[in-house]
C-alpha positions as CSV (number, residue, x, y, z in Angstrom):
1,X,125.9,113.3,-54.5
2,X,124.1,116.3,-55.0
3,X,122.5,118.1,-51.2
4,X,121.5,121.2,-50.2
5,X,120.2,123.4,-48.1
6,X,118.0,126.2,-48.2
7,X,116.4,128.7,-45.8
8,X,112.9,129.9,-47.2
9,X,112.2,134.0,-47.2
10,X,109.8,136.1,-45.0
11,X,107.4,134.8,-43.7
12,X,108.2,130.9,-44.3
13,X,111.6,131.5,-42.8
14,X,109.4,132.7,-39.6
15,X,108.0,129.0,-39.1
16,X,110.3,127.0,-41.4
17,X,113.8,126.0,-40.2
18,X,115.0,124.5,-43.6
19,X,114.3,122.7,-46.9
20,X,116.4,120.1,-47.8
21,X,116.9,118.3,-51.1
22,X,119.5,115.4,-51.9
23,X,120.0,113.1,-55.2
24,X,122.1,110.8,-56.0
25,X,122.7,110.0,-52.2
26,X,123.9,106.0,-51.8
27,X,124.5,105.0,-48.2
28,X,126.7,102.1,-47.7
29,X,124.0,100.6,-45.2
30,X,120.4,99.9,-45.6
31,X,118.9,101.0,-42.5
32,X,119.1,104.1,-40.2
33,X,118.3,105.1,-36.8
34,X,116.6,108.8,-36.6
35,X,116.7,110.2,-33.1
36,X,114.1,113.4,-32.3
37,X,115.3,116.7,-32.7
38,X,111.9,118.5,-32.2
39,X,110.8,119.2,-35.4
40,X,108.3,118.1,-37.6
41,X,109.0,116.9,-41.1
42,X,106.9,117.4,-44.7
43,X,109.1,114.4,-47.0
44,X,108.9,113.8,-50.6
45,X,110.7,111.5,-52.3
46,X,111.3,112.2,-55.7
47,X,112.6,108.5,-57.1
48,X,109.6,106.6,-57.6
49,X,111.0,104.3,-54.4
50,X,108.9,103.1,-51.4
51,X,110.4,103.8,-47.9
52,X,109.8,101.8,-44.9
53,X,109.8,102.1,-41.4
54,X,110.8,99.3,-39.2
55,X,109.8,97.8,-35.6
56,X,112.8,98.8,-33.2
57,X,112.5,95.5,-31.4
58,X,111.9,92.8,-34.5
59,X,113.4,94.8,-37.0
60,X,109.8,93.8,-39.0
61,X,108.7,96.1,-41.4
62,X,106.0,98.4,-40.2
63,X,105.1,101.0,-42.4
64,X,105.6,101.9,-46.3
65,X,105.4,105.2,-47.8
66,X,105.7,106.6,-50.8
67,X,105.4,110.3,-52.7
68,X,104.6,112.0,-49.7
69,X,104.7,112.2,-45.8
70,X,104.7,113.8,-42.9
71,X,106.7,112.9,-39.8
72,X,105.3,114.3,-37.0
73,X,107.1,115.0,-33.4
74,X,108.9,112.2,-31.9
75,X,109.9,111.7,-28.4
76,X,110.9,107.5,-29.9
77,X,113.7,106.9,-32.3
78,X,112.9,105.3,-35.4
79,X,114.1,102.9,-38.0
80,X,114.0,103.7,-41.3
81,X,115.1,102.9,-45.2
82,X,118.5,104.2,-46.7
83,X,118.0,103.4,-50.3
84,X,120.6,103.8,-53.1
85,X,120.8,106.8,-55.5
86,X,118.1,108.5,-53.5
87,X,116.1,112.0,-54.1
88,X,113.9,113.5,-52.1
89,X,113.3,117.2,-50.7
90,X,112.2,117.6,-47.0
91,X,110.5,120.4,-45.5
92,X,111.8,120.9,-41.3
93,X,109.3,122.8,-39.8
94,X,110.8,125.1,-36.4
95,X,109.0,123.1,-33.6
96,X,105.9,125.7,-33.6
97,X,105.9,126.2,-37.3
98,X,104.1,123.6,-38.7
99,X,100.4,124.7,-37.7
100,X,100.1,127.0,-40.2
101,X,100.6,125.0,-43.0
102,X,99.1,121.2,-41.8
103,X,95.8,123.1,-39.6
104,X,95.5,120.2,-37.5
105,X,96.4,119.7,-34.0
106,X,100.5,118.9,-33.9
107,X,100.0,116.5,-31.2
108,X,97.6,114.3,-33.6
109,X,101.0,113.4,-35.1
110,X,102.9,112.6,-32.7
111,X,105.4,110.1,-33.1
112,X,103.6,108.9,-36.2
113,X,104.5,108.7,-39.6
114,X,101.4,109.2,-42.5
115,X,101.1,109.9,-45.5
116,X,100.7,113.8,-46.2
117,X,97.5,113.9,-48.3
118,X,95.4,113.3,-45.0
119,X,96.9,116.8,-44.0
120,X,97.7,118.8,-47.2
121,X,94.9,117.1,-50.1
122,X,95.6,116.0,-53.6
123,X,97.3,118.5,-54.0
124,X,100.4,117.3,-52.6
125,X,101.1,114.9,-54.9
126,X,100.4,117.4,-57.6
127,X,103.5,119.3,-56.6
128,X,105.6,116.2,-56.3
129,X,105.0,116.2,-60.0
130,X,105.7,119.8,-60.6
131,X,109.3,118.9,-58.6
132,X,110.2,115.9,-60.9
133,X,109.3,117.9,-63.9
134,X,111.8,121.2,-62.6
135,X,115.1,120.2,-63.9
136,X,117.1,122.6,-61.3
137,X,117.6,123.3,-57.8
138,X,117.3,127.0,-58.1
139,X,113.9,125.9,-60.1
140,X,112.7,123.4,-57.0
141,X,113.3,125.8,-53.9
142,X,111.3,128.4,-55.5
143,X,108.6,126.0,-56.8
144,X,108.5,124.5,-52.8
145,X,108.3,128.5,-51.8
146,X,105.0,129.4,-53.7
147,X,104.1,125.8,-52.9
148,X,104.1,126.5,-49.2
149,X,103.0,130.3,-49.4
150,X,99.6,128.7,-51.1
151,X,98.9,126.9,-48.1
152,X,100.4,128.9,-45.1
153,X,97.8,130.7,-43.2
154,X,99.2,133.5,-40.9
155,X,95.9,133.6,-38.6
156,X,96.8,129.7,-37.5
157,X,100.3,131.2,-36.1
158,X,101.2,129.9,-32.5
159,X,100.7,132.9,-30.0
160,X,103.6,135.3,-29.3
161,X,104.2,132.8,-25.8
162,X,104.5,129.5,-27.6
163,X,107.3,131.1,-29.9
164,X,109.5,132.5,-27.1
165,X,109.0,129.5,-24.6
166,X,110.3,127.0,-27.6
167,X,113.1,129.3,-28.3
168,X,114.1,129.7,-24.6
169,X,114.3,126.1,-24.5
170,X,115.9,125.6,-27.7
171,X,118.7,127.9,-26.9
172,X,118.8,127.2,-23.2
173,X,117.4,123.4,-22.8
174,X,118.9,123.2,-19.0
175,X,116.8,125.6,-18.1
176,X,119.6,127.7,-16.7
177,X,117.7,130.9,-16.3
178,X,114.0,130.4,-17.4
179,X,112.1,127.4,-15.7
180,X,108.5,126.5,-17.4
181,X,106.6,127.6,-14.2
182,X,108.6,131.5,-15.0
183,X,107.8,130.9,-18.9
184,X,104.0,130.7,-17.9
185,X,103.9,133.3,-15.1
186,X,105.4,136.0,-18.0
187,X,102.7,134.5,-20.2
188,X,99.8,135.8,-17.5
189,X,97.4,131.9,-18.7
190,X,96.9,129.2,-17.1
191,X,99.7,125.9,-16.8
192,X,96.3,124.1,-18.9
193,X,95.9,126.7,-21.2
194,X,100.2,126.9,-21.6
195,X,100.1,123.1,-22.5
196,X,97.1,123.0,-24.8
197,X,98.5,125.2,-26.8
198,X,102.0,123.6,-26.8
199,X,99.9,120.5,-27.5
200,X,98.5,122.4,-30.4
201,X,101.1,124.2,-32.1
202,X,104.2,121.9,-30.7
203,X,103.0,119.0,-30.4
204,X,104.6,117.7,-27.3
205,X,104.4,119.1,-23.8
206,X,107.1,122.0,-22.7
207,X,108.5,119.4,-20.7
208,X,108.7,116.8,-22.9
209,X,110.3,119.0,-26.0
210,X,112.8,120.4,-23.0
211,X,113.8,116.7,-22.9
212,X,114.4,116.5,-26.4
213,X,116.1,120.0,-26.7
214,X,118.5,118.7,-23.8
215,X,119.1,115.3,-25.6
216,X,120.2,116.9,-28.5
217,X,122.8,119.4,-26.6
218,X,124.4,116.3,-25.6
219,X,124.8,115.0,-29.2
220,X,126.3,118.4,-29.6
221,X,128.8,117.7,-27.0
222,X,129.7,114.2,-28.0
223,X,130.5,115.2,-31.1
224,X,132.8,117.8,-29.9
225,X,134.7,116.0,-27.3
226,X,137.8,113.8,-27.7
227,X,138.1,112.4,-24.4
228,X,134.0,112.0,-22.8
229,X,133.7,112.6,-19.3
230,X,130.1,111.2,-18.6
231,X,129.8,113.2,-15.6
232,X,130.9,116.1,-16.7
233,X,128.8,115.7,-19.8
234,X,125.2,114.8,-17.6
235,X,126.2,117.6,-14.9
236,X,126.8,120.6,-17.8
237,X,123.7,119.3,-19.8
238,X,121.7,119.7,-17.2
239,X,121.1,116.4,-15.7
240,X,121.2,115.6,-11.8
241,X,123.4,112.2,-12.0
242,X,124.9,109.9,-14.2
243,X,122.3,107.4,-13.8
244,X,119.5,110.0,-14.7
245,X,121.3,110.8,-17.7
246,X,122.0,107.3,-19.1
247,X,118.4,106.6,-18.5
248,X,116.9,109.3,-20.7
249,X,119.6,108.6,-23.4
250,X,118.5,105.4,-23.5
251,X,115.0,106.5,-23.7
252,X,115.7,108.7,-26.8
253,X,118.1,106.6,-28.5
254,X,117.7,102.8,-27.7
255,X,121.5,102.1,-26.6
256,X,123.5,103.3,-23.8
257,X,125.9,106.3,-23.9
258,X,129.2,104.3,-24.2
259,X,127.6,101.8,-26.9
260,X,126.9,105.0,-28.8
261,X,130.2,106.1,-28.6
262,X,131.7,103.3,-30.1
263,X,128.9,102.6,-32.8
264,X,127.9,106.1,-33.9
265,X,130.5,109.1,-32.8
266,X,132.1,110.0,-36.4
267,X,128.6,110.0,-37.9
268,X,128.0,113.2,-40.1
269,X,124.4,113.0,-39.5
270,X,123.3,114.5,-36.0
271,X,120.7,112.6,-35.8
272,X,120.5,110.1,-38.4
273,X,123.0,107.1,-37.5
274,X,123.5,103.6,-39.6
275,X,122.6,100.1,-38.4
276,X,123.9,97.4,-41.2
C-alpha cells in the first residue's frame, strides 16, 4: 500500500493541516468507526467505488457517496466503508481553515456528510479527473495545490482571534492557562459576536471543539500508556471525576473507556478504529 502525506506551501499550509493520498489500501474489516478530531474533510475517492455511511444504532445503511465529499465537523462518531484496494486523496482542513475555500457557513456542515459539488461546483469533479489521469504522486499534490489556490479566497480568512483561540485550545485543551471567557476579553467583542464567528469559520462552539480537543488528548494518552490509570488519565486531561470523563468518552466514541481498551488500543489509526 501506497500512503502519504503532504503539507501544502504558503498560504494553503496557513489553513490546511494535510493532504493525504492512499492506494492500494485493503483493510481486513469492512467497517470503521471515525471519532472527531476537529477538522473538516474535502474526500475524493479515486477508484470508481461508492462509500457508505452507516446508522450507529442499526448498522443500516444511511448514506452513499461517490467522487466527491465533504465531511464537515463532528461532535458524533461515525460508521463508515473500508473497501479493498482503495484510493482516494483527502484534504484536512485546520479547524478554521476551511472557510476560505467552501464560503459557506462551517456550522451548515456540521456533523453531516454531502457531496462536495453543493460547496465547490462542477468543478470538483473535473479535478477528480485531472487526478486519475496524473500518473504520480509528485504529479497529484501539485495538481491538488493549484486546485485549491484557484478557489482559496484570502478576504474569507477567519479573524486574527478565531486563529489563536483554536490554537490555544488545540495545544492546551484543559484550559490550563487560557479559559474562553480570558480568550474573549483579549479579543475586546462580544461572547455573541466570539461564537458567531466560531460558528462561522469553526463550525462548532469554543466550548464544544474544547471538548473535542480534550477527547483527543486522551487518545493521545491511551496510546502511550501501558498500564491506564483512569483517574489519573480524567484528572491530567482535564476532567473533574471519573464519572465525568467516562460520560463524555462515551459521548464521542459510543463505548466506554475500558471496552475501548480492549477493542481498539493497538489501532494505528488515531481516530479511525475497525468494527468486523
Amino acid at each position: 500500500m501506497l500512503i502519504e502525506s503532504h503539507v501544502p506551501s504558503h498560504p494553503l499550509n496557513g489553513f490546511i493541516e494535510v493532504i493525504i493520498y492512499f492506494k492500494g489500501y485493503t483493510p481486513e474489516h469492512s467497517l470503521e468507526k471515525v471519532v472527531p478530531d476537529g477538522s473538516s474533510y474535502l474526500l475524493i475517492e479515486l477508484d470508481g467505488m461508492p462509500r457508505h455511511t452507516f446508522d450507529t444504532v442499526t448498522g443500516e445503511k444511511k448514506g452513499e457517496f461517490t467522487k466527491a465529499w465533504i465531511s464537515g465537523m463532528h461532535t458524533d462518531y461515525l460508521t463508515i466503508s473500508a473497501l479493498p484496494d482503495s484510493e482516494m486523496l483527502a484534504v484536512k482542513f485546520k479547524p478554521y481553515g476551511a472557510f476560505p475555500f467552501l464560503k459557506s457557513p462551517i456550522s451548515e456542515f456540521n456533523n453531516l456528510v454531502i457531496g462536495a459539488e453543493g460547496a465547490l461546483g462542477e468543478s470538483v469533479f473535473e479535478f477528480r479527473s485531472s487526478l486519475m489521469k496524473t500518473p504520480t504522486y509528485e504529479g497529484k499534490m501539485s495538481l491538488c495545490e493549484e486546485w485549491l489556490l484557484a478557489r482559496f479566497d484570502e478576504e474569507n480568512s477567519p479573524d486574527d482571534f478565531v486563529v489563536s483561540a483554536c490554537n490555544t485550545m488545540q495545544q492546551d485543551s484543559k484550559l490550563e492557562f487560557n479559559s474562553i471567557a480570558e480568550m474573549i476579553s483579549k479579543a475586546g467583542i462580544s461572547k455573541k459576536h466570539f461564537i458567531n464567528q466560531f460558528k462561522k469559520y469553526v463550525g462548532l462552539t469554543p466550548k464544544q471543539l474544547q471538548r473535542v480537543f480534550r477527547f483527543n488528548d486522551i487518545l493521545q494518552c491511551i496510546s502511550k500508556e501501558d498500564n491506564i490509570g483512569w483517574t489519573q488519565i480524567a484528572l491530567s486531561c482535564g476532567y473533574y471525576d471519573q464519572a465525568h470523563f467516562i460520560k463524555e468518552f462515551k459521548s464521542f466514541c459510543g463505548i466506554n473507556p475500558s471496552k475501548f481498551i480492549s477493542d481498539y488500543k493497538t489501532t494505528e489509526r488515531m481516530n479511525f478504529f475497525p468494527l468486523d
